[in-house]
C-alpha positions as CSV (number, residue, x, y, z in Angstrom):
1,X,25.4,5.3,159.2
2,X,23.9,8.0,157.7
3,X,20.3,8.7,156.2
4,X,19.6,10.5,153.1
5,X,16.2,12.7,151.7
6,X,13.4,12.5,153.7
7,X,15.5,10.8,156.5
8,X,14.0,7.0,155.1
9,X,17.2,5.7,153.1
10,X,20.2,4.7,155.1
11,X,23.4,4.9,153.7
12,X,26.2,2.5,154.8
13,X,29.7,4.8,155.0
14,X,32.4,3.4,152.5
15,X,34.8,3.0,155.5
16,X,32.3,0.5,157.3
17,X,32.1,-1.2,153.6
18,X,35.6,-1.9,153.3
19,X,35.9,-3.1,157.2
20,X,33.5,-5.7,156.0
21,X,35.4,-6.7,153.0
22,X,38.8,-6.6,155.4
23,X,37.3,-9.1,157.9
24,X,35.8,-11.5,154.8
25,X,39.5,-11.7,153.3
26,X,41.1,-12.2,156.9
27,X,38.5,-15.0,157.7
28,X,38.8,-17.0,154.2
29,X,43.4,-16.7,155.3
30,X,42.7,-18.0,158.7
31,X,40.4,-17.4,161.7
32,X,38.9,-14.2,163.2
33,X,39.6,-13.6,167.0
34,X,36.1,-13.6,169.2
35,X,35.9,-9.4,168.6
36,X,36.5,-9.4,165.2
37,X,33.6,-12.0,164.7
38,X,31.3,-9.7,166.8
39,X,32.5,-6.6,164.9
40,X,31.5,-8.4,161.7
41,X,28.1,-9.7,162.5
42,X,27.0,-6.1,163.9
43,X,28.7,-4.9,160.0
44,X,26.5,-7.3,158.3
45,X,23.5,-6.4,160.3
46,X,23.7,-2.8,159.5
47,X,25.0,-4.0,155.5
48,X,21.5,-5.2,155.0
49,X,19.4,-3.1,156.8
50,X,20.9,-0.2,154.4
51,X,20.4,-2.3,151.4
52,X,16.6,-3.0,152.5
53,X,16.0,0.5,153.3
54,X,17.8,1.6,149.8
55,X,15.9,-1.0,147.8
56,X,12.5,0.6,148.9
57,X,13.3,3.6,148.6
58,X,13.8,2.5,144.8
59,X,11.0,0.4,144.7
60,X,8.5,3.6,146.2
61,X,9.4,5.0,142.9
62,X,9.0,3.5,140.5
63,X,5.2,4.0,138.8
64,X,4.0,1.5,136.5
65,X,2.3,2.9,133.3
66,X,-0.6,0.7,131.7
67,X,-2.0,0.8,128.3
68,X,-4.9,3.7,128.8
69,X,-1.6,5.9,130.2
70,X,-3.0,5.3,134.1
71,X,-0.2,6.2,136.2
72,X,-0.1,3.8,139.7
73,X,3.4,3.4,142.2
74,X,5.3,0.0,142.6
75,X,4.4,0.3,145.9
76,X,3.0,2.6,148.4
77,X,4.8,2.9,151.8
78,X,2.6,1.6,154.7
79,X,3.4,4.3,157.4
């Protein structure tokens, strides 16, 4: 895992991306052993914490612009 501008967005490497999608296709042809089930719930854990992280970065901004031009963020980062 590794984390992008400002050190706030995590990005998932591909290699971790495609282990994931290896151990879905393996589980829907048969069983995984004990390991590979761990290995794939610690994936999935970091998955969705990169996608949360990467979603607010996103969301932080985007400004919204009313009808008198008044600029005011999406959202403001509670630090």
């Amino acid at each position: 895992m590794t984390y992008g501008a400002k050190g706030m967005t995590i990005i998932m490497e591909q290699s971790k991306i495609d282990r994931i999608n290896e151990l879905a296709r393996k589980a829907r042809n048969g069983p995984l052993t004990e390991e590979e089930i761990a290995e794939r719930k610690l994936l999935r854990e970091e998955y969705v914490e990169a996608f949360r992280s990467s979603l607010m970065a996103q969301l932080e901004n985007i400004s919204i612009v009313d009808e008198c031009g008044n600029v005011k963020k999406l959202i403001n980062r509670q630090e």
